[in-house]
N, C-alpha and C positions, 0 to 999 in steps of 0.2 A: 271533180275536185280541183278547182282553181285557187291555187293559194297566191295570194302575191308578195314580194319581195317585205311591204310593208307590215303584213300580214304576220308576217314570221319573225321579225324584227317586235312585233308587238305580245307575240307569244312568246319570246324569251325574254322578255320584261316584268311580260309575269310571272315569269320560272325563276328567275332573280333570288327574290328572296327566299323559295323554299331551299337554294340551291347551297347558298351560307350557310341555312340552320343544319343542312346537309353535311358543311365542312365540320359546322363545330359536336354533333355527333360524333363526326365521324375522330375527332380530338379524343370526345367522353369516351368513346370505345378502347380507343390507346390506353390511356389513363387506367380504365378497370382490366382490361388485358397484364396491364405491367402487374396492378395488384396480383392479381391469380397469378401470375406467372413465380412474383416473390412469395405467395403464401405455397405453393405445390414446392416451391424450393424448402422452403423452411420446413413442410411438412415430412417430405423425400429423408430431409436431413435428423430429423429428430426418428422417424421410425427407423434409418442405422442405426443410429442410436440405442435404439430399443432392440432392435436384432444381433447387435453385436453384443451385447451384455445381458444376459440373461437371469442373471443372480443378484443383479443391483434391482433396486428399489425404484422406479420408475415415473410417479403418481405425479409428479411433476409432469413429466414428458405427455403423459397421458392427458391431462388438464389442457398443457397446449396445444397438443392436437387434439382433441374437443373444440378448443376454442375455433383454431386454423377451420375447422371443418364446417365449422358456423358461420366464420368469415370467406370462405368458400361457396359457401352456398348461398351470402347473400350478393356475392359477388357476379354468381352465376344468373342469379336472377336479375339482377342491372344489367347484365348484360344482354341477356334476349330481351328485357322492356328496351332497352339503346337500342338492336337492333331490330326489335318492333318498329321502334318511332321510325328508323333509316328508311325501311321499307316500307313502311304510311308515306313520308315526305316524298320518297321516287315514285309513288302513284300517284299523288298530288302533281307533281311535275308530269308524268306522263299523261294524265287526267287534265291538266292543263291545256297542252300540247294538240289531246284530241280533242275535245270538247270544241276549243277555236277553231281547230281547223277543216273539223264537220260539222259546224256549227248545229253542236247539243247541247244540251241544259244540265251540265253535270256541276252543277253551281254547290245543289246540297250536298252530292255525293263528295265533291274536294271539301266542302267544308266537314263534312265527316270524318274523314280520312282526317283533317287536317287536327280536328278536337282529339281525336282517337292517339296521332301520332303524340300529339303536348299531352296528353293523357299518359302514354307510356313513359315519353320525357322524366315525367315528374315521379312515375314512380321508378322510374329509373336512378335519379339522383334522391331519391329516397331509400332508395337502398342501400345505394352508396356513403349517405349518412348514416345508415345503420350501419353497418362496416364498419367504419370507421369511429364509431363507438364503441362496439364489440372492442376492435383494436387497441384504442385509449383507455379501457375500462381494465384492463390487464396490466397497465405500466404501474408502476410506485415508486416512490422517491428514492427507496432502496437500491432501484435499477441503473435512476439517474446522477445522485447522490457519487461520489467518489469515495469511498472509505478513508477514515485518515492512515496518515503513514504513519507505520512504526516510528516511534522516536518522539513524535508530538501525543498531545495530549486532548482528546476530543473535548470542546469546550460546547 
């Protein structure tokens, strides 16, 4: 196994690009983390809710965690397709890496990896637009809307 200087220099040229799409994963992963992390908050926060009053009328509360627990779970699922793709892309990189430098024909198998990984990609931010219509499908103008103030007159 004689690699030489140029050798190497030319195999991490080709690692290049998987290496970017690598960063900006690894961005999407943050992104759907933070969501989970705000929906387990809001979730935590409404079943006190539910546990500290026991004689109130709830169905509310209940509704949003329904919903929380849908947007959780498709949350969940972006998130292993995201870290599907991550780990498709570092065997493309390290598939790279070998292939050059014991010169093998692993030409199909990186392009495999490589369909497989944009394969999870896509349903990865596929979920994530499910999400976040789950999300949007719950607001109303009621929410957003300011009630008028006493004293004026709602026109």
């Amino acid at each position: 196994m004689d690699i030489q200087l140029g050798d190497i220099s030319h195999i991490i040229q080709l690692a290049i690009a998987p290496v970017f799409l690598l960063t900006g994963v690894g961005t999407n992963l943050t992104v759907l983390t933070n969501r989970l992390a705000r929906i387990i908050d809001r979730s935590r926060i409404l079943e006190d809710r539910i546990a500290a009053a026991n004689d109130v009328d709830h169905s509310d509360a209940y509704e949003e965690l329904a919903t929380l627990y849908r947007r959780a779970h498709l949350i969940n699922r972006a998130i292993t397709l995201s870290t599907s793709c991550a780990l498709l892309v570092c065997i493309v990189i390290a598939a790279l890496f070998i292939g050059d430098a014991l010169n093998l024909e692993l030409a199909k198998f990186i392009a495999l990896c490589f369909v497989l990984g944009m394969f999870s990609l896509i349903g990865g931010f596929v979920c994530l637009l499910r999400e976040i219509f789950v999300a949007t499908r719950n607001l109303s103008m009621r929410n957003i809307v300011a009630p008028p103030r006493k004293g004026t007159s709602a026109e």
